[in-house]
C-alpha positions as CSV (number, residue, x, y, z in Angstrom):
1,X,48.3,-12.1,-163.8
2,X,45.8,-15.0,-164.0
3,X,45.7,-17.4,-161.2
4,X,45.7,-20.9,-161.5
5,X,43.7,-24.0,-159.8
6,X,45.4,-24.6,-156.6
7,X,45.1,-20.4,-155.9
8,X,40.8,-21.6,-156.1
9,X,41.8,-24.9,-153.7
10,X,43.6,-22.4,-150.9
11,X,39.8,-20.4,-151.0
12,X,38.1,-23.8,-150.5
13,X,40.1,-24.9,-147.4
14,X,39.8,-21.5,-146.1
15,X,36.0,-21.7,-146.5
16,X,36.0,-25.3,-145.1
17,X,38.1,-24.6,-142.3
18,X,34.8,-22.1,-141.0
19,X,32.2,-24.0,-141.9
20,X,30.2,-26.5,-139.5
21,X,31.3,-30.3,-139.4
22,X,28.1,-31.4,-138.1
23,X,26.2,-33.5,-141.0
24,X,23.2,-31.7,-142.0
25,X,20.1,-32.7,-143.3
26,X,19.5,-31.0,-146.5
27,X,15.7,-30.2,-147.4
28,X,14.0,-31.2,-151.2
29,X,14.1,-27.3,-151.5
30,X,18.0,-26.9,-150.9
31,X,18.8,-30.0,-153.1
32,X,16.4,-28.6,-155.9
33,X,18.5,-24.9,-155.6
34,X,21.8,-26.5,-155.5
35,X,21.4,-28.2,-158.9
36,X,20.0,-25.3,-160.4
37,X,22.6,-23.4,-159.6
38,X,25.2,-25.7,-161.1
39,X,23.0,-25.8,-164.1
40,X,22.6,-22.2,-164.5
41,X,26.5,-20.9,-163.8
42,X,27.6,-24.0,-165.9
43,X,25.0,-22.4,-169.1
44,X,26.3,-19.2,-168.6
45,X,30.1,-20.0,-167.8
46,X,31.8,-23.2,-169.0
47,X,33.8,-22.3,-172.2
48,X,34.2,-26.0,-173.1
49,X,30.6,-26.9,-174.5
50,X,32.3,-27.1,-178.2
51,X,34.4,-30.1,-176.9
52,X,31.0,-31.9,-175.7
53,X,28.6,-31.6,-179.2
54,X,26.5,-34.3,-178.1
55,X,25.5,-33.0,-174.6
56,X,22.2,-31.6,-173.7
57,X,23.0,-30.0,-170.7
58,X,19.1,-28.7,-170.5
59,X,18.0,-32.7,-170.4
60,X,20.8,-33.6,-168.2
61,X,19.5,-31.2,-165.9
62,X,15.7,-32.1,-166.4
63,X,17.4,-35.7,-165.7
64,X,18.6,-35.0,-162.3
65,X,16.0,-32.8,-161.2
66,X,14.2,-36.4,-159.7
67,X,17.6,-38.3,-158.8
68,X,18.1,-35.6,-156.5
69,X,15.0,-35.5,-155.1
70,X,15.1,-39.2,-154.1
71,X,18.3,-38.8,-152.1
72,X,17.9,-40.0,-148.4
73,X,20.9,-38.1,-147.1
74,X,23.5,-35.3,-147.9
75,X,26.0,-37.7,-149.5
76,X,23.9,-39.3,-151.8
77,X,23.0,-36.4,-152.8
78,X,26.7,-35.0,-153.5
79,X,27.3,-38.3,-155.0
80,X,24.1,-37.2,-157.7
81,X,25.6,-33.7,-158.2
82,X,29.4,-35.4,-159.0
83,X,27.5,-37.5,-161.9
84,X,25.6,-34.3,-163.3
85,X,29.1,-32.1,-163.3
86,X,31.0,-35.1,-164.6
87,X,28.9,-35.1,-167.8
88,X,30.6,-31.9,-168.9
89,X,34.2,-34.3,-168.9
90,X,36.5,-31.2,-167.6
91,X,39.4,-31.2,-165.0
92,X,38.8,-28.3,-163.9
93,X,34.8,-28.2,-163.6
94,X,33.8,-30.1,-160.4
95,X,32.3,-30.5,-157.1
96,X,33.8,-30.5,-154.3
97,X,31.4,-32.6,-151.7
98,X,31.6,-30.7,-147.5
99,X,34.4,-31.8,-145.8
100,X,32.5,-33.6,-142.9
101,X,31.4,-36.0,-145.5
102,X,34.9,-36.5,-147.3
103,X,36.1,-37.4,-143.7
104,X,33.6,-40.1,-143.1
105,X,32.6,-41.3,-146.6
106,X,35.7,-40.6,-148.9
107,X,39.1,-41.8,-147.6
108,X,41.3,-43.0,-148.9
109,X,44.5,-46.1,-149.4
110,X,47.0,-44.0,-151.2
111,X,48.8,-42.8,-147.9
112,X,49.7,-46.7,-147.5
113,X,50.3,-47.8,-151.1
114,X,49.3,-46.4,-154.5
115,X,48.2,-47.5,-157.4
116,X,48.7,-47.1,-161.8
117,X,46.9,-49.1,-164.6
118,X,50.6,-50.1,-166.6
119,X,50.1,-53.0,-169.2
120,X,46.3,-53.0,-168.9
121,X,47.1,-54.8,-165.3
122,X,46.1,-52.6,-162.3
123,X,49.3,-52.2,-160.4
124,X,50.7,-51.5,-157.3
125,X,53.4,-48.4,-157.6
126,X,54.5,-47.5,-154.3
127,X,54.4,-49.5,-151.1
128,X,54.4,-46.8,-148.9
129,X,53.0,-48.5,-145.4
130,X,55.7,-51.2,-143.2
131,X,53.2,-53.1,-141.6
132,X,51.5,-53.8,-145.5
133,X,55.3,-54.1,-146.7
134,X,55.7,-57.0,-144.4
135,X,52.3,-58.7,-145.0
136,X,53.9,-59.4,-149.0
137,X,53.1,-56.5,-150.6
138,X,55.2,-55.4,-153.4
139,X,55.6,-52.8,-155.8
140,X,54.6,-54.3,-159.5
141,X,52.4,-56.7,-158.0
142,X,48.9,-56.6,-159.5
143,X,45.8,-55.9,-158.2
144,X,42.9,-58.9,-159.5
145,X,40.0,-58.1,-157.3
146,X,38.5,-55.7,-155.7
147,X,35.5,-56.6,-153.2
148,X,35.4,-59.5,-155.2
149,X,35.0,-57.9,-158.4
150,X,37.0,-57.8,-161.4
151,X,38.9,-54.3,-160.8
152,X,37.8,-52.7,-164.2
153,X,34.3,-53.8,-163.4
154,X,34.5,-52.0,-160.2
155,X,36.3,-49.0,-161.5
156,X,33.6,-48.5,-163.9
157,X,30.7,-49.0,-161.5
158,X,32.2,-46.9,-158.3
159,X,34.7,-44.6,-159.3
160,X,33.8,-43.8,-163.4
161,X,30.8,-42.1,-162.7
162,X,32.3,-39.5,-160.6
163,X,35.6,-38.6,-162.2
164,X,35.8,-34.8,-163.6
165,X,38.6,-35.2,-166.7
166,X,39.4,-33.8,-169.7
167,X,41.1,-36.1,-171.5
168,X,41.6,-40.0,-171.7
169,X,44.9,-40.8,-170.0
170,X,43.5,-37.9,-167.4
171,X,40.3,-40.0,-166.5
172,X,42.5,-43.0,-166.4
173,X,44.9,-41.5,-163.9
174,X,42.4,-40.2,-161.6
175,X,40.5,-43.8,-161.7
176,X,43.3,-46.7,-161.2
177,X,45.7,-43.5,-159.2
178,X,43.9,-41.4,-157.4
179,X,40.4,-42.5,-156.7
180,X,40.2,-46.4,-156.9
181,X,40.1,-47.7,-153.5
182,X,38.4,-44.5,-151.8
183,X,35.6,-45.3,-150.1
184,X,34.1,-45.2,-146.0
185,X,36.2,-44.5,-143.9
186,X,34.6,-47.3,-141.5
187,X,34.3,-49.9,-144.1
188,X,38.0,-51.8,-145.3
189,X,38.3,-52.3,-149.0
190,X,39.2,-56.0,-150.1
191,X,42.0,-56.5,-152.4
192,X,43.3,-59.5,-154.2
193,X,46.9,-59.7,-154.9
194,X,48.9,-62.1,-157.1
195,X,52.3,-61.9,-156.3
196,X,55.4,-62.7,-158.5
197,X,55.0,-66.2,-158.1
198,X,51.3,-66.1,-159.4
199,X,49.4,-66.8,-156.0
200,X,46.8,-64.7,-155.0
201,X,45.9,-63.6,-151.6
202,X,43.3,-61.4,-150.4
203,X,44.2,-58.3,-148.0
204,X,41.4,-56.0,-145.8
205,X,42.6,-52.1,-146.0
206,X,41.5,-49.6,-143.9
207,X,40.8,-46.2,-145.8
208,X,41.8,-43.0,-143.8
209,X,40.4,-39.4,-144.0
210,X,41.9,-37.7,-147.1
211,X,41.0,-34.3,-148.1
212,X,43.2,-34.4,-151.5
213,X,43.4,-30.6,-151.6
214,X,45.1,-30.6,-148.6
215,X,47.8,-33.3,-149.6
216,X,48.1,-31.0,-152.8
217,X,49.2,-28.3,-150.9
218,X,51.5,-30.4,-148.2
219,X,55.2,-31.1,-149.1
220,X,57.9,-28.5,-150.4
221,X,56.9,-27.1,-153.7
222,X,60.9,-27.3,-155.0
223,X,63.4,-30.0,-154.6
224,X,66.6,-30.1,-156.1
225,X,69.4,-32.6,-156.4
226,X,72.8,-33.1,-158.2
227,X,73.0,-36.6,-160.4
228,X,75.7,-38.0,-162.2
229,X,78.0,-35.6,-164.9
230,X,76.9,-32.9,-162.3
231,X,73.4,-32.6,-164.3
232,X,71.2,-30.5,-161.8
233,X,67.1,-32.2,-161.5
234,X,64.8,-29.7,-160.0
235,X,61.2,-31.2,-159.1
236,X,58.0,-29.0,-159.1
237,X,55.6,-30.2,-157.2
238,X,53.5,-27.0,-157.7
239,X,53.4,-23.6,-158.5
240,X,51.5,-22.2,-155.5
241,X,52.4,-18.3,-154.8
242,X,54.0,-19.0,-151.5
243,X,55.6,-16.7,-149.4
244,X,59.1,-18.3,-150.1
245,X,58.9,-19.7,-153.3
246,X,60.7,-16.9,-155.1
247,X,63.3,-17.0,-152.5
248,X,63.6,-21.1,-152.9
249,X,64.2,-21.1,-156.4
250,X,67.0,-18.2,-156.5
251,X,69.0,-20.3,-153.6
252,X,68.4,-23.4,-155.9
253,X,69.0,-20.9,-158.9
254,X,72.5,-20.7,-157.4
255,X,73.3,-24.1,-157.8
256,X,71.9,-25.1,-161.2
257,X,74.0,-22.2,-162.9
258,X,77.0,-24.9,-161.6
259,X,75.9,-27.9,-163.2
260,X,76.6,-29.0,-166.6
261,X,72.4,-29.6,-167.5
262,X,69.3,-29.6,-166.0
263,X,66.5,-31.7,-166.0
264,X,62.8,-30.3,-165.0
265,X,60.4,-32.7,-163.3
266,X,56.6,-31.2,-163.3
267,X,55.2,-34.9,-163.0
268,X,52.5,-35.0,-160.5
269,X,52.7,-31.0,-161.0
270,X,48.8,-30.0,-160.5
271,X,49.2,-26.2,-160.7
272,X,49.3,-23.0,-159.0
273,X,50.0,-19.2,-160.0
274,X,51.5,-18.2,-163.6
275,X,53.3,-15.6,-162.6
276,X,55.6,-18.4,-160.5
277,X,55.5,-20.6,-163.5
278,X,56.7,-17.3,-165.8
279,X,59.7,-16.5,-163.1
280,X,61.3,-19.5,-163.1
281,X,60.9,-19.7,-167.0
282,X,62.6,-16.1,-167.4
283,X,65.6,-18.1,-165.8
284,X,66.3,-20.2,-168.6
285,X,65.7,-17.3,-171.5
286,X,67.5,-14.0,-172.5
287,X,65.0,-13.3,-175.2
288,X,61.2,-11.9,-174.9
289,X,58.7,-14.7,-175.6
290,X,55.1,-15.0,-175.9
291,X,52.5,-16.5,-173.5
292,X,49.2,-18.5,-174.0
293,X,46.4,-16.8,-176.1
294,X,42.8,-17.5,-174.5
295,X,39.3,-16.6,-174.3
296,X,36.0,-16.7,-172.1
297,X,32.2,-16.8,-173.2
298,X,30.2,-13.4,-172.9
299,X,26.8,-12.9,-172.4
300,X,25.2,-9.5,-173.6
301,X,21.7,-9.9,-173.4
302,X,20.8,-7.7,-176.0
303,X,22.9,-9.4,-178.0
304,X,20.7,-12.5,-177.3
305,X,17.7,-10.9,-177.9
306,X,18.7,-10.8,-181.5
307,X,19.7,-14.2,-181.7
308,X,23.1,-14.2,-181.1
309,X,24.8,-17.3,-180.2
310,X,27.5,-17.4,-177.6
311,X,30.0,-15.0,-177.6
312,X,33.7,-14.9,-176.9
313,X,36.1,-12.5,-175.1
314,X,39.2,-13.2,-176.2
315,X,43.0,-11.9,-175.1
316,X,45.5,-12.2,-177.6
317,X,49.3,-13.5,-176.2
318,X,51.5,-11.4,-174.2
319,X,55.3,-10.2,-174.3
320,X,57.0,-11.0,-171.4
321,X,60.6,-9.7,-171.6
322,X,64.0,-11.2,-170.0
323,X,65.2,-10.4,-166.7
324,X,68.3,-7.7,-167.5
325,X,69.6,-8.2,-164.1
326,X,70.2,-11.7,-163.6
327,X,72.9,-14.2,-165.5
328,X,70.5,-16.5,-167.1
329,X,71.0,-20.5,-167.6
330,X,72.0,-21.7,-171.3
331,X,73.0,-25.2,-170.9
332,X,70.8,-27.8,-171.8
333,X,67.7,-28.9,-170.6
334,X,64.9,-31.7,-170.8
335,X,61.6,-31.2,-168.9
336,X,59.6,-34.3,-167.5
337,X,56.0,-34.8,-167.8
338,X,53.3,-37.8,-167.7
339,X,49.5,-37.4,-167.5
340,X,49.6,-35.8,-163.5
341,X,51.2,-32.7,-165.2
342,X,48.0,-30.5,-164.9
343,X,46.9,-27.0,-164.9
344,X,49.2,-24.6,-164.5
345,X,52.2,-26.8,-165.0
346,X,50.8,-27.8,-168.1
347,X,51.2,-23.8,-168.8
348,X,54.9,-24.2,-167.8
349,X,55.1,-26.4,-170.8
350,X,54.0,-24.2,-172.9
351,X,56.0,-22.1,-172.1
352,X,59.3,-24.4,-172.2
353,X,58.1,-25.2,-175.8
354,X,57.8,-21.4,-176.6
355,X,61.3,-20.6,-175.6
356,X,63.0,-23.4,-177.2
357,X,65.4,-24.6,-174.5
358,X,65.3,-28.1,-174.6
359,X,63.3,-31.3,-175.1
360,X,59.8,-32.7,-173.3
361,X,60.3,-36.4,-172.5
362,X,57.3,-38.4,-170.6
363,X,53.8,-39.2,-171.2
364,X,51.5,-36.9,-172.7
365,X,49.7,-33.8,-169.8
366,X,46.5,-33.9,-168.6
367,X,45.3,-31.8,-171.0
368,X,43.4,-29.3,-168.3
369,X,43.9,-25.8,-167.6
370,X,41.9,-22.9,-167.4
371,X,40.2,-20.5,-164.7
372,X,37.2,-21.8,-162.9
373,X,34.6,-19.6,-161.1
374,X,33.9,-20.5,-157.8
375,X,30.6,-20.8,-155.6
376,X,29.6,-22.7,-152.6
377,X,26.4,-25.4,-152.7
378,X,24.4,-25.9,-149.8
379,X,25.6,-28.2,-147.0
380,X,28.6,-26.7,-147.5
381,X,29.9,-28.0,-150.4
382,X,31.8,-25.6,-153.0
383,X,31.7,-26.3,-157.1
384,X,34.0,-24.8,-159.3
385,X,33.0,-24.1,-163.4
386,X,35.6,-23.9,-166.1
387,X,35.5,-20.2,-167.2
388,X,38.6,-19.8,-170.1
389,X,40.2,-22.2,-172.3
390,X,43.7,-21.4,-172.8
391,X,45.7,-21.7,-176.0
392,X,50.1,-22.2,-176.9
393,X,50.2,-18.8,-178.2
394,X,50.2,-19.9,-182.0
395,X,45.9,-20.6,-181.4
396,X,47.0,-24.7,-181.0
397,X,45.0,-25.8,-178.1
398,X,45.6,-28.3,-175.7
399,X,42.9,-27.9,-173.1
400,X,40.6,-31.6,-173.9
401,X,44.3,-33.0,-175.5
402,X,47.1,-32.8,-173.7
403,X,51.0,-31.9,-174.8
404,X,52.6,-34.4,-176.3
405,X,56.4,-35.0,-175.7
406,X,58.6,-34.7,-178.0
407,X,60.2,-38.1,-176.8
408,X,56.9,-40.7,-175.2
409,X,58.1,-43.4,-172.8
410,X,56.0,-44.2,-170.2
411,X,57.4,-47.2,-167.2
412,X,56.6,-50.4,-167.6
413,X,55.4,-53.0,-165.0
414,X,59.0,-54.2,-165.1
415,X,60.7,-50.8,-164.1
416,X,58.2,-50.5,-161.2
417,X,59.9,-53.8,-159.9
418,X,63.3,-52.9,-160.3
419,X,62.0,-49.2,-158.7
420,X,63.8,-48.1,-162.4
421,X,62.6,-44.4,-163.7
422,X,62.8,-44.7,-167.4
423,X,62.2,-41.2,-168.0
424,X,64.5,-40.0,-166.0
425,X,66.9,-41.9,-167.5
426,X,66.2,-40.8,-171.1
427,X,66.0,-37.5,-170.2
428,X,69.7,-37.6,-168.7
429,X,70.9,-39.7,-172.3
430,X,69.3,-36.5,-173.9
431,X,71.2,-33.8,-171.9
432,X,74.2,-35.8,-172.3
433,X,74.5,-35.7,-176.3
């Protein structure tokens, strides 16, 4: 059973967990290695080079070769490897720089408020820090300035460059969401704010360490809750294969065969193991269905040697059959999704879609899933290379496009005021017909 991209993130914070925190001083002969080998496992491995006609990954490479060279320290140099890897425009292809430097150059704001681009107006979503709360800031107020900058201008100067996406409203999220404000630790980030009343005033944030795989992994991966008309909403924050996770769902299992519907949340879902996403699905089924189709380039070098081009291995969809011991869930059901729904979660949908129970309502998925191969850089960092593009089991892809609901709303700067979920609300007006 394949394995998902929060199974590859456990291996890195093993790995970082051992590794030196001391910041090293890498030599031109290091830096020179660890692009070349990004280059050479991303020639060999990335099954996404049909999405990206125009690139010459040779030239990009040739590029680089002196940009790396002319670093002056070990995050500079990251910084240069992040560009090269985010010319290949893939979620799940990407560096991820030593830890020791995260901690000192790459924190982040979001732990104290965080951030959406709604309305083409940079917004503030959640307000998640007292002492800010008290200082006036609010959630749906908007964001003007950054450092003194015009916020898209800044966006595209210190945080487009580095962002590994694979679709539009992906690389969107991860610029005005998750990435924005990061920045050194020891340096605040200036932020201009216009309130309601259209006056602007200027605040100085401190950014804390953030290792993001970390908070990906932090929190309980199910929550579940009762909401009006005793419709059940289950929340999956991920499908990591945890100890308890089977054992979670099948105490929550016994309350959602009470209610009267269900609603499934994989919003700000970014993965985990299929074989979780496939159990829980069996829940809601009594009849065998089909999983994803996908495929992985091959290299035979004889093959080459006769001018062959690149070569595919590809694995057709398999069965997987009801559970014949369990009394399985046939009321109705919506499932919840908006452009953080990524990876294996995005699988989940497919799945949902292939066994007909219910509606999608949200924003359209990330439109990234796949299994990357995994490889440490020196200085400790680790890079990770896209090696499979998955398919719904019809051949449609979605990997560089996203699922599309079958119902789109997405909340406006107004239902961030009145803390309204618009979404959520559909979704219950839909299990209620």
């Amino acid at each position: 059973m394949k394995s998902k991209f929060l199974f590859f993130i456990l291996i890195i914070l093993i790995s970082a967990s051992a590794l030196g925190q001391d910041e090293k001083k890498l030599s031109n002969n290091e830096k020179l290695f660890g692009l070349s080998l990004l280059w050479k496992e991303v020639s060999y491995n990335f099954a996404f080079f049909h999405q990206a006609p125009d690139l010459n990954w040779d030239s990009c490479y040739m590029a680089t070769i002196p940009k790396v060279l002319e670093t002056s320290n070990d995050w500079d140099y990251y910084l240069e490897l992040q560009k090269f890897m985010s010319l290949l425009q893939d979620g799940h292809t990407r560096i991820f720089t030593p830890v020791h430097l995260r901690n000192k150059y790459f924190g982040t704001t979001n732990n104290q408020f965080t951030t959406k681009l709604i309305e083409d107006k940079v917004i503030i979503t959640r307000v998640l820090d007292v002492s800010l709360s008290n200082k006036g800031l609010k959630q749906g107020m908007e964001i003007t300035a950054i450092n003194e900058m015009n916020p898209f201008a800044y966006a595209e100067k210190y945080v487009a460059p580095y962002v590994y996406a694979s679709t539009p409203q992906d690389r969107q999220l991860q610029i005005f969401n998750l990435f924005l404000l990061s920045g050194n630790t020891t340096e605040p980030i200036s932020i201009e704010i216009e309130s309601f009343e259209g006056k602007r005033r200027t605040h100085k944030i401190s950014r804390e360490p953030w290792i993001m795989e970390e908070e990906m992994l932090s929190g309980k991966p199910l929550e579940f809750k009762i909401l009006a008309n005793n419709i059940g909403y289950l929340k999956i924050n991920n499908f990591v294969a945890s100890e308890n996770i089977r054992t979670n769902f099948d105490s929550i299992y016994e309350k959602i065969l009470l209610t009267n519907g269900l609603i499934i949340d994989v919003r700000e879902n970014v993965g985990g193991a299929t074989d979780i996403s496939l159990y829980i699905l069996k829940h809601f089924t009594n009849k065998p269905f089909k999983t994803g189709k996908w495929r992985s380039p091959k290299n035979i070098a004889a093959h080459r040697s006769w001018g062959s081009k690149i070569e595919w291995f590809e694995s057709d969809e398999f069965e997987v059959l009801p559970f014949d011991n369990k009394v399985i869930y046939t009321k109705p059901m919506v499932l919840l999704t908006d452009e953080s729904t990524f990876s294996c979660a995005e699988d989940f949908c497919v799945g949902f879609l292939t066994i007909h129970r219910g509606k999608i309502v949200g924003a359209k998925t990330a439109g990234s899933s796949g299994n990357p191969i995994i490889f440490k850089l020196p200085g400790d960092g680790i890079a990770l290379v896209c090696s499979k593009q998955d398919f719904f089991p019809d051949g449609r892809e979605y990997v560089g496009f996203g699922i599309t609901p079958d119902i789109e709303i997405k909340p406006t700067i107004k239902d961030i005021i009145q803390n309204r979920d618009p979404v959520l609300e559909i979704a219950v007006k839909e299990i209620l017909k």
